[in-house]
PDB file of N, CA, C and O in Angstrom, chain B, residues numbered from 101:
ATOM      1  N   UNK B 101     -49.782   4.132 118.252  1.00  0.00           N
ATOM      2  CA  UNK B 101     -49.892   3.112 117.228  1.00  0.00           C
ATOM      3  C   UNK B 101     -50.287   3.723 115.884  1.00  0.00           C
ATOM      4  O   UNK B 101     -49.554   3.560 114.908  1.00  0.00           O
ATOM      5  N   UNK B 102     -51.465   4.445 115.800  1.00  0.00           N
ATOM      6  CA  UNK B 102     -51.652   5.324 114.470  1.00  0.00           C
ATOM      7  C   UNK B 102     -51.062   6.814 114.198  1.00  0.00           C
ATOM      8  O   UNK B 102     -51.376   7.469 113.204  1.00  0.00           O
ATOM      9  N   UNK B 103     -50.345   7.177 115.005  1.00  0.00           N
ATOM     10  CA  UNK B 103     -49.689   8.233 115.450  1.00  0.00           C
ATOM     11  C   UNK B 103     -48.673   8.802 113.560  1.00  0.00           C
ATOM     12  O   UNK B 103     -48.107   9.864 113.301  1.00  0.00           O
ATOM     13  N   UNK B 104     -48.833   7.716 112.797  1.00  0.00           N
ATOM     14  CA  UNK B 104     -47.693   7.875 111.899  1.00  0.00           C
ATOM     15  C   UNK B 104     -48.457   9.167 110.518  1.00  0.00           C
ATOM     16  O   UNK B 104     -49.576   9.122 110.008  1.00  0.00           O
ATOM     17  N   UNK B 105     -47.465  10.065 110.302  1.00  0.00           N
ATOM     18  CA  UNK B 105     -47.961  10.916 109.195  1.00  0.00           C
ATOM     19  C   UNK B 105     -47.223  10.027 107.785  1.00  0.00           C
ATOM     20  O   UNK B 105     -46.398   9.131 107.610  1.00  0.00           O
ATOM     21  N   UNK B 106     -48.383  11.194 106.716  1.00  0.00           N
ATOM     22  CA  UNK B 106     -47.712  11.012 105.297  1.00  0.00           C
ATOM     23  C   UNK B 106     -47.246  11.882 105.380  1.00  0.00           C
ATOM     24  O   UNK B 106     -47.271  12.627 106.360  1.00  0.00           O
ATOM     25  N   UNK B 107     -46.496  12.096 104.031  1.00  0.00           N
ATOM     26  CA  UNK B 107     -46.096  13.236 103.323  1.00  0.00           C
ATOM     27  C   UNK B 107     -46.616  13.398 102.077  1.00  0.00           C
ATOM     28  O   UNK B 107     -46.142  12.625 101.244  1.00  0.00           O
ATOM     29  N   UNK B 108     -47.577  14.284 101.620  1.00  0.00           N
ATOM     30  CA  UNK B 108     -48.711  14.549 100.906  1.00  0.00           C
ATOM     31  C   UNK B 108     -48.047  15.584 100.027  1.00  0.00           C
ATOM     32  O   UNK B 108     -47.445  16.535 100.525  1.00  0.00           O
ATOM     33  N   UNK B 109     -48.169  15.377  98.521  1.00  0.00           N
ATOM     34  CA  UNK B 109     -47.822  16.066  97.668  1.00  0.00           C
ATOM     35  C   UNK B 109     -49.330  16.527  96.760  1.00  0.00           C
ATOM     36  O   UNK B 109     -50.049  15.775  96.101  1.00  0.00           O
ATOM     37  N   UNK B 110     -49.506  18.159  97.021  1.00  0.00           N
ATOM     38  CA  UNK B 110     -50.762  18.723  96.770  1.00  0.00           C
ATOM     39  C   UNK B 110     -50.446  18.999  95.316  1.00  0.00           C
ATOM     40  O   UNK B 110     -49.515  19.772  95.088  1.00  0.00           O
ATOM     41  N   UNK B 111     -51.128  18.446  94.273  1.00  0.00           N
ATOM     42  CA  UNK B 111     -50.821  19.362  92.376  1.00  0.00           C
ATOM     43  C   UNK B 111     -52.292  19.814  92.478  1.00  0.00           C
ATOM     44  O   UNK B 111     -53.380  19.527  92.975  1.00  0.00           O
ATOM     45  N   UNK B 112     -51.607  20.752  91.650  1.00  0.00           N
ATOM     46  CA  UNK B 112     -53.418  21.126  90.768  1.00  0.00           C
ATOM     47  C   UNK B 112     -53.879  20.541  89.766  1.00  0.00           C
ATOM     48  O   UNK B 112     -53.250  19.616  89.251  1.00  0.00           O
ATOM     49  N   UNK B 113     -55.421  21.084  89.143  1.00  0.00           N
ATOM     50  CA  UNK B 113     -55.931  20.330  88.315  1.00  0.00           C
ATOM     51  C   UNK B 113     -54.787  20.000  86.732  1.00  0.00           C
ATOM     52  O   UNK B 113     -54.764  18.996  86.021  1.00  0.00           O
ATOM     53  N   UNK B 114     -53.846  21.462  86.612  1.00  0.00           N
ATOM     54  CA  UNK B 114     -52.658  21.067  85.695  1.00  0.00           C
ATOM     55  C   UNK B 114     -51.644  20.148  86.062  1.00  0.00           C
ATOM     56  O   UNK B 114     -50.854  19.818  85.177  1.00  0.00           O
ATOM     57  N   UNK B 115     -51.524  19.711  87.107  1.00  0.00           N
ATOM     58  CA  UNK B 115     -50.742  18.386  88.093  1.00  0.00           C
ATOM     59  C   UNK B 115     -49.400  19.571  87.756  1.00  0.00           C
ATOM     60  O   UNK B 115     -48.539  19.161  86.978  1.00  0.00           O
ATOM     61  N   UNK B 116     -49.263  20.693  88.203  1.00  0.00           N
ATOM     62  CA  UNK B 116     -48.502  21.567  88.742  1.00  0.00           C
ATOM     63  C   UNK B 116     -48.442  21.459  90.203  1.00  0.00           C
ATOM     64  O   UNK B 116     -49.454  21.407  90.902  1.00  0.00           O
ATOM     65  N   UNK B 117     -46.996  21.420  90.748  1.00  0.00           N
ATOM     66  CA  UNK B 117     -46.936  21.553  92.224  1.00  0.00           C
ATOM     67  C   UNK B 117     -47.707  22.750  93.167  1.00  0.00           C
ATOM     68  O   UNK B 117     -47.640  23.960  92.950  1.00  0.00           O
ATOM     69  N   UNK B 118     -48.351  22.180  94.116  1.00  0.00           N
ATOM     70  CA  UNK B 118     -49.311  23.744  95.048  1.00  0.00           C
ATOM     71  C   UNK B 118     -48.633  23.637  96.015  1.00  0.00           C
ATOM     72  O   UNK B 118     -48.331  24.673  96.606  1.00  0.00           O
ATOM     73  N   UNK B 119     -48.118  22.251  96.554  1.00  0.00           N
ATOM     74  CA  UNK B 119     -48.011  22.181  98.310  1.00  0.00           C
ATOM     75  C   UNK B 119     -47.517  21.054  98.906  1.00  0.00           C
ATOM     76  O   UNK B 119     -48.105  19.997  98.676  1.00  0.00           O
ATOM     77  N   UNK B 120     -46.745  21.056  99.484  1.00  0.00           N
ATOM     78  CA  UNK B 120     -45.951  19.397 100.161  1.00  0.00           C
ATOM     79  C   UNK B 120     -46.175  19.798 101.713  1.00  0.00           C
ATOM     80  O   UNK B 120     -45.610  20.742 102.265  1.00  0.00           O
ATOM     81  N   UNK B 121     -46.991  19.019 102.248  1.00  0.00           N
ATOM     82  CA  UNK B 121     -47.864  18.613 103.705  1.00  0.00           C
ATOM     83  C   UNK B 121     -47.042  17.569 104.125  1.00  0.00           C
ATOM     84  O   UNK B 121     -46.361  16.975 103.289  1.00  0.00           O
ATOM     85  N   UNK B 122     -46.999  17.161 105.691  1.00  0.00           N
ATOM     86  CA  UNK B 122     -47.252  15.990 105.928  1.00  0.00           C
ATOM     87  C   UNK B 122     -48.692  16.029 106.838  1.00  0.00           C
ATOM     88  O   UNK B 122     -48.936  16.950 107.617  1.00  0.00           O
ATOM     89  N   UNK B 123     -49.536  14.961 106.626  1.00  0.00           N
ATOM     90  CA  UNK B 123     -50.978  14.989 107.091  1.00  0.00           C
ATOM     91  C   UNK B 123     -51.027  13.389 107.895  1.00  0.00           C
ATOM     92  O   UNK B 123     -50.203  12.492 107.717  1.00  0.00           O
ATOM     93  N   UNK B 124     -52.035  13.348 108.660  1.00  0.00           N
ATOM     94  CA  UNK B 124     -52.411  12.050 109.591  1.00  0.00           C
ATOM     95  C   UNK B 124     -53.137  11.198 109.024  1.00  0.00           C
ATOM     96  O   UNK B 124     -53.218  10.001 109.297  1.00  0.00           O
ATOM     97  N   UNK B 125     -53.857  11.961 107.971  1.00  0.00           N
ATOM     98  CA  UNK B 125     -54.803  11.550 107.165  1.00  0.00           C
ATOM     99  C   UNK B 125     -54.681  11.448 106.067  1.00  0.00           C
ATOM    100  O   UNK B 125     -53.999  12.397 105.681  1.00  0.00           O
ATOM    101  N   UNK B 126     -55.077  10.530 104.904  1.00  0.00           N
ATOM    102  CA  UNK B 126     -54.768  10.780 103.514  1.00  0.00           C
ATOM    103  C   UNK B 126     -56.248  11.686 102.784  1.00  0.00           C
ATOM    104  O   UNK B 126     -57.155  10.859 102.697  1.00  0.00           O
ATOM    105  N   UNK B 127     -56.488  12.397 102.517  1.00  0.00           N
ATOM    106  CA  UNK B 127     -57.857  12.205 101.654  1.00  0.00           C
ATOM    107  C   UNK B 127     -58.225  12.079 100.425  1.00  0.00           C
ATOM    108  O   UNK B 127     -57.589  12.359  99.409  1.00  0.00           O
ATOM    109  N   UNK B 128     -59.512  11.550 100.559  1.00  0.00           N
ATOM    110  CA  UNK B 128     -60.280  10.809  99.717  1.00  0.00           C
ATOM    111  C   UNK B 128     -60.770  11.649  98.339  1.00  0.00           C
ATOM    112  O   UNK B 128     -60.849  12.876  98.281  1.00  0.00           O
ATOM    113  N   UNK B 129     -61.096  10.668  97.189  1.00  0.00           N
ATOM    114  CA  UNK B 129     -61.584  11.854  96.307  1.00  0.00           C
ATOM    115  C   UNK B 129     -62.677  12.409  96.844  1.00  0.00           C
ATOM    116  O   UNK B 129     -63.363  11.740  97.616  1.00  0.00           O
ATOM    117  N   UNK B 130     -63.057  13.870  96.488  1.00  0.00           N
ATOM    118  CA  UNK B 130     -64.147  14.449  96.319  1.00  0.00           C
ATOM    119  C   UNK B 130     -64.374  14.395  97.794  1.00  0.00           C
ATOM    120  O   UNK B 130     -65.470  13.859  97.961  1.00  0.00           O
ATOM    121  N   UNK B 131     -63.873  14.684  98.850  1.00  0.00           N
ATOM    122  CA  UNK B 131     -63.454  15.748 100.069  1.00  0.00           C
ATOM    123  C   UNK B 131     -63.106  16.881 100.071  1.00  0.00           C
ATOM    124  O   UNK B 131     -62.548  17.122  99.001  1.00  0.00           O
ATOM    125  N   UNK B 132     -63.137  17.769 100.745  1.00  0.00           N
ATOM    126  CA  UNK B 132     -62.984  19.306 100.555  1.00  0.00           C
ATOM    127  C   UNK B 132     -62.027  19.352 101.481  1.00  0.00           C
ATOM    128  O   UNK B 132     -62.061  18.586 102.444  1.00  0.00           O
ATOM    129  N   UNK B 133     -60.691  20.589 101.250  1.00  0.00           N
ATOM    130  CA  UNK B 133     -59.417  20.754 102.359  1.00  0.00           C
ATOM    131  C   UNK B 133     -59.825  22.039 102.335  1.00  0.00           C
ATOM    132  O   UNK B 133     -60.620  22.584 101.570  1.00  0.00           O
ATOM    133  N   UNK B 134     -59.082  22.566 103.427  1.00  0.00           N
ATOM    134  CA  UNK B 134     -59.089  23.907 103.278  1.00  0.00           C
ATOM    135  C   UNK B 134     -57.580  24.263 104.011  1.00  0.00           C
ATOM    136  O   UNK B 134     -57.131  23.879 105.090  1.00  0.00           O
ATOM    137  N   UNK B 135     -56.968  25.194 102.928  1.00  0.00           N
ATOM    138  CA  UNK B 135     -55.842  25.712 103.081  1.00  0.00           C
ATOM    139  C   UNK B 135     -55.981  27.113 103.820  1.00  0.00           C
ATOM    140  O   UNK B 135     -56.614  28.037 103.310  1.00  0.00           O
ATOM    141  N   UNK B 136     -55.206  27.234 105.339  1.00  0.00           N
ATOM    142  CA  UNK B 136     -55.038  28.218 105.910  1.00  0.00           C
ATOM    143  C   UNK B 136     -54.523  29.617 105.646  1.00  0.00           C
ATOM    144  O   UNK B 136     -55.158  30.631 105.937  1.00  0.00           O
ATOM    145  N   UNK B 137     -53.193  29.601 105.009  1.00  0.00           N
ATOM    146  CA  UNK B 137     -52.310  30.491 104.512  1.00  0.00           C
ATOM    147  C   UNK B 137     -53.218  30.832 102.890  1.00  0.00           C
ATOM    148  O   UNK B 137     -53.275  31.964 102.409  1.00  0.00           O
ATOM    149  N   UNK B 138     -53.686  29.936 102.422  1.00  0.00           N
ATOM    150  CA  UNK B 138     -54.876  30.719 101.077  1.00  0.00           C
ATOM    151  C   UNK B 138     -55.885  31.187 101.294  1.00  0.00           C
ATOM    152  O   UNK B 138     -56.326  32.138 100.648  1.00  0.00           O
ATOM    153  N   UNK B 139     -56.510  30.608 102.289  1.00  0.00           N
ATOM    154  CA  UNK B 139     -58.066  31.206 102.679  1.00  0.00           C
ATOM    155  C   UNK B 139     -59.007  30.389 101.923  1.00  0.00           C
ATOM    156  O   UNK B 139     -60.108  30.891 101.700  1.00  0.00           O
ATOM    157  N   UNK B 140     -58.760  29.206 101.487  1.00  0.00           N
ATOM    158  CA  UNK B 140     -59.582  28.827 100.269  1.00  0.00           C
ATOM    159  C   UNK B 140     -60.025  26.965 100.055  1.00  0.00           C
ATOM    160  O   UNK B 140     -59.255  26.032 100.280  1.00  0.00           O
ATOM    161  N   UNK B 141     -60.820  26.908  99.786  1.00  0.00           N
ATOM    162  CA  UNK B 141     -61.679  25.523  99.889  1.00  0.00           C
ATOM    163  C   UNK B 141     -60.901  24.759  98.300  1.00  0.00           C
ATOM    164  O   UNK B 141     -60.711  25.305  97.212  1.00  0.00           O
ATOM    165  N   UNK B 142     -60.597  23.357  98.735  1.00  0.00           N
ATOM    166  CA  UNK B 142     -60.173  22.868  97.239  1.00  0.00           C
ATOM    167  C   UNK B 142     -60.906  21.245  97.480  1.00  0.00           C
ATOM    168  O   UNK B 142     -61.328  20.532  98.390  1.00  0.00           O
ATOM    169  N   UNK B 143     -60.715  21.247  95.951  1.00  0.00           N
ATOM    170  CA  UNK B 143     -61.794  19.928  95.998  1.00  0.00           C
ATOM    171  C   UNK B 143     -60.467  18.720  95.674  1.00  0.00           C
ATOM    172  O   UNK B 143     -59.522  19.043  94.955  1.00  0.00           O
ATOM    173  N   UNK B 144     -60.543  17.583  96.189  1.00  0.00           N
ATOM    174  CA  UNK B 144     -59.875  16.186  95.779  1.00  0.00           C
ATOM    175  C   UNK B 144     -60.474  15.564  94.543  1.00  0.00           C
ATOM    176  O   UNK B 144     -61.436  14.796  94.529  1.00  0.00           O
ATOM    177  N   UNK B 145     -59.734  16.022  93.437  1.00  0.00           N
ATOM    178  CA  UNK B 145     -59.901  14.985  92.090  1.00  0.00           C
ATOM    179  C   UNK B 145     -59.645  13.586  92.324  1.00  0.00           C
ATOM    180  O   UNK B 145     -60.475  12.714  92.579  1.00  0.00           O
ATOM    181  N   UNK B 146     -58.472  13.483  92.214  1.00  0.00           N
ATOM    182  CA  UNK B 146     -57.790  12.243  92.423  1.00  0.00           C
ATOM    183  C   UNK B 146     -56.575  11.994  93.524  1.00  0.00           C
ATOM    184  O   UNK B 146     -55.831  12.872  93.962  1.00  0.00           O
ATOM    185  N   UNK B 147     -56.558  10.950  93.778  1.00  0.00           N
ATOM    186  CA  UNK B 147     -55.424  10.701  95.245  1.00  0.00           C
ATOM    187  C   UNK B 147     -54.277   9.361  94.182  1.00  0.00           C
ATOM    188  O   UNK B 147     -54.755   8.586  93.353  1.00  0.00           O
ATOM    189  N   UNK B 148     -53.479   9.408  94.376  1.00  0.00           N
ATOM    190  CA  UNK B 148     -52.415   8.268  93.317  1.00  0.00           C
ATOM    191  C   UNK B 148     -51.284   8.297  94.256  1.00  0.00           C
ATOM    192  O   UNK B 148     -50.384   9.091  94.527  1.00  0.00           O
ATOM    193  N   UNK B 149     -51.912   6.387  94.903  1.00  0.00           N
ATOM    194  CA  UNK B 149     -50.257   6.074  95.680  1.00  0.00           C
ATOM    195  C   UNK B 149     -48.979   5.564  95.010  1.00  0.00           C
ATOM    196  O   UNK B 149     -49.372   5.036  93.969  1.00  0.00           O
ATOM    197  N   UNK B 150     -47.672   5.456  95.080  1.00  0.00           N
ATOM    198  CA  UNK B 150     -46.735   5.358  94.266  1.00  0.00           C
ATOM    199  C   UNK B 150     -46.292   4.583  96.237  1.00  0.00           C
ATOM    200  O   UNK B 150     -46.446   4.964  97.397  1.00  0.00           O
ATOM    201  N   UNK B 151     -45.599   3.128  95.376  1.00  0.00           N
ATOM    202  CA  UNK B 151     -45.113   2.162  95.891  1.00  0.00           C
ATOM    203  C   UNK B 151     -44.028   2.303  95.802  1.00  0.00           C
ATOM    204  O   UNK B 151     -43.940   2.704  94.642  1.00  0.00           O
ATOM    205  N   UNK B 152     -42.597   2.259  96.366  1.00  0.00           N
ATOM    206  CA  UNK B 152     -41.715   2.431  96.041  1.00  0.00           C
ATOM    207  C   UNK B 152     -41.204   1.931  97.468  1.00  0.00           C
ATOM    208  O   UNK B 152     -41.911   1.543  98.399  1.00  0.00           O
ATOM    209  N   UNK B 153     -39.651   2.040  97.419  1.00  0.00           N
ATOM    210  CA  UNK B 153     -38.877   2.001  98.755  1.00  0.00           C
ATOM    211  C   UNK B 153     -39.971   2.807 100.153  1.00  0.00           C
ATOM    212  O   UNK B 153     -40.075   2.377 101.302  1.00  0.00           O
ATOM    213  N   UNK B 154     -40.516   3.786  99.692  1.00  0.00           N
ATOM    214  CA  UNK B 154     -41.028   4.800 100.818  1.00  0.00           C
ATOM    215  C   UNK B 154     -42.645   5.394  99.385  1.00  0.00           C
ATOM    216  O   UNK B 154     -42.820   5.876  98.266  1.00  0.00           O
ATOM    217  N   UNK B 155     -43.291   4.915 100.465  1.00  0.00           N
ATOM    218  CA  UNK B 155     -44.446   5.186  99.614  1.00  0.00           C
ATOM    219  C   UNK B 155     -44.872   6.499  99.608  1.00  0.00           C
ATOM    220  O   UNK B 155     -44.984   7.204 100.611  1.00  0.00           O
ATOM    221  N   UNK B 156     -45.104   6.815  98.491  1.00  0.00           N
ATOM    222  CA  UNK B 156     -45.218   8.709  97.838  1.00  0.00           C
ATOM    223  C   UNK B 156     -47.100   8.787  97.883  1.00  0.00           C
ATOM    224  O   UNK B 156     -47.689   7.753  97.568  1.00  0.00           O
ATOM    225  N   UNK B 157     -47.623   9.563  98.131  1.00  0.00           N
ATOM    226  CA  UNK B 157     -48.971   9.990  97.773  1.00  0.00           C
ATOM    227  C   UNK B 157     -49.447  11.549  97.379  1.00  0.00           C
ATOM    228  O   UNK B 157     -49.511  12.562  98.075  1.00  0.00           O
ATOM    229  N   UNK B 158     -49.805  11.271  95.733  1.00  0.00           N
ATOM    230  CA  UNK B 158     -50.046  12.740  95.118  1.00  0.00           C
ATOM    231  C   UNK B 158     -51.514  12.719  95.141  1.00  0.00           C
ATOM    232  O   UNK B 158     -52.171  11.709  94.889  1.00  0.00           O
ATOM    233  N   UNK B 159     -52.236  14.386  95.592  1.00  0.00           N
ATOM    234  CA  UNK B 159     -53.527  13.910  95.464  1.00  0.00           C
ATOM    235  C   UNK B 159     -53.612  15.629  94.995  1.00  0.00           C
ATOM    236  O   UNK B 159     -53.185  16.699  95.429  1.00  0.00           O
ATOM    237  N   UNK B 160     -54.399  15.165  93.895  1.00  0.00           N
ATOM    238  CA  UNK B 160     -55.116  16.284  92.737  1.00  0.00           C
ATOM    239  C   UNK B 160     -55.940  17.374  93.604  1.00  0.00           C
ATOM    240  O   UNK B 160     -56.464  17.164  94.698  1.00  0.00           O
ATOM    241  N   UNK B 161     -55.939  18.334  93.025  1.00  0.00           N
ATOM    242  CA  UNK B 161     -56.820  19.225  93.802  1.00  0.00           C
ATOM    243  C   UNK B 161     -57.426  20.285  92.581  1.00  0.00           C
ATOM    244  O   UNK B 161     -56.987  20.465  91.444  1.00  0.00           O
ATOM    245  N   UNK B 162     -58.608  20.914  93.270  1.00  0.00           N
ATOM    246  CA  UNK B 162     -58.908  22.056  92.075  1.00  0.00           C
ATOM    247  C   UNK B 162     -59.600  23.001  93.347  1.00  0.00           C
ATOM    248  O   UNK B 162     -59.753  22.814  94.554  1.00  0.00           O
ATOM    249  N   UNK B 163     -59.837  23.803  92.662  1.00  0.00           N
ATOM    250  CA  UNK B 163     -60.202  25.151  93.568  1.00  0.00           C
ATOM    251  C   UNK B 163     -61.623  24.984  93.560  1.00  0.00           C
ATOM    252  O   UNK B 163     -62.155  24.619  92.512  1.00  0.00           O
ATOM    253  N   UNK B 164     -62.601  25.291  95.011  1.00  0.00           N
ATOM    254  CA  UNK B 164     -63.754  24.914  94.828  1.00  0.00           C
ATOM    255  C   UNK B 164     -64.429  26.765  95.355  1.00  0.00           C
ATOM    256  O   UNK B 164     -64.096  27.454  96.320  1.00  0.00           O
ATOM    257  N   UNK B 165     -65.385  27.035  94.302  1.00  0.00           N
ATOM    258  CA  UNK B 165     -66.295  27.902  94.347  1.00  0.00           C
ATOM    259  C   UNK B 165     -67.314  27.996  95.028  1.00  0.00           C
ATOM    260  O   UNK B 165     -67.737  26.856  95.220  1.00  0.00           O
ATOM    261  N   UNK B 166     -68.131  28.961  95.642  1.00  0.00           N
ATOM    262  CA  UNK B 166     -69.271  28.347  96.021  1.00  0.00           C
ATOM    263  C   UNK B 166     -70.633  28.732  95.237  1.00  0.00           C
ATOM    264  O   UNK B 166     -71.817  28.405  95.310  1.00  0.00           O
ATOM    265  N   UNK B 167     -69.948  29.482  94.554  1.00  0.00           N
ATOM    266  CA  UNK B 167     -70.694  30.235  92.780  1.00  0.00           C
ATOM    267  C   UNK B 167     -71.221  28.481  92.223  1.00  0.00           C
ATOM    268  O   UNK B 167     -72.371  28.271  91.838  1.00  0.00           O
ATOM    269  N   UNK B 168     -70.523  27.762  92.262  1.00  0.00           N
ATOM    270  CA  UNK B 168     -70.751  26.321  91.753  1.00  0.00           C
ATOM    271  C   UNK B 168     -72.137  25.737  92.247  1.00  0.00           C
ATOM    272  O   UNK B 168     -72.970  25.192  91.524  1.00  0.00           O
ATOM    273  N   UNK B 169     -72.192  25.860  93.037  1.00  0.00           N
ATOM    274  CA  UNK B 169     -73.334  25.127  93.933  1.00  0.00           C
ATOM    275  C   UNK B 169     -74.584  25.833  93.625  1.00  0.00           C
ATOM    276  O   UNK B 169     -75.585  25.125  93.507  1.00  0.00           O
ATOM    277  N   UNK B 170     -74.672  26.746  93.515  1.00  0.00           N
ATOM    278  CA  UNK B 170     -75.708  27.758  93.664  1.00  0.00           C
ATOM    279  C   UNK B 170     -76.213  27.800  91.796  1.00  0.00           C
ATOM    280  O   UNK B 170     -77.390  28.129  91.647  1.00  0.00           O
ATOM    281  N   UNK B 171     -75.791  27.639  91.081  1.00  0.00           N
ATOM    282  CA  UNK B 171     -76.071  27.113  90.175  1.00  0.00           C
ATOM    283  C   UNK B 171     -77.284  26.333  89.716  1.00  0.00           C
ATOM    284  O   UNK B 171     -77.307  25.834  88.590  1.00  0.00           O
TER     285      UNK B 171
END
């Protein structure tokens, strides 16, 4: 019954293309992903659904440090 994926279009903070997923999950702003093939933690700016015939979901990302925190 919940079995259904998106197809997740990853931009960066320049809303330059990084990555086209399909995921089970959508996520939320200000969740952390972590990309396998980068090695690397990114943060969710913004998530923006687009309604259409077949609904599109772009969700913002930026690169997260851990230099940041420690701050």
């Amino acid at each position: 019954m919940f079995n259904s994926k998106y197809l997740v279009t990853f931009l960066n903070e320049k809303w330059e293309p990084f990555k086209t997923l399909n995921v089970k999950m959508v996520p939320h702003i200000n969740e952390f992903i972590y990309f396998d093939d980068v090695q690397k933690y990114y943060r969710v700016i913004n998530v923006v659904h687009q309604f259409s015939k077949k609904q599109k979901i772009i969700v913002i990302i930026t690169e997260f440090s851990f230099e940041t925190i420690k701050k």
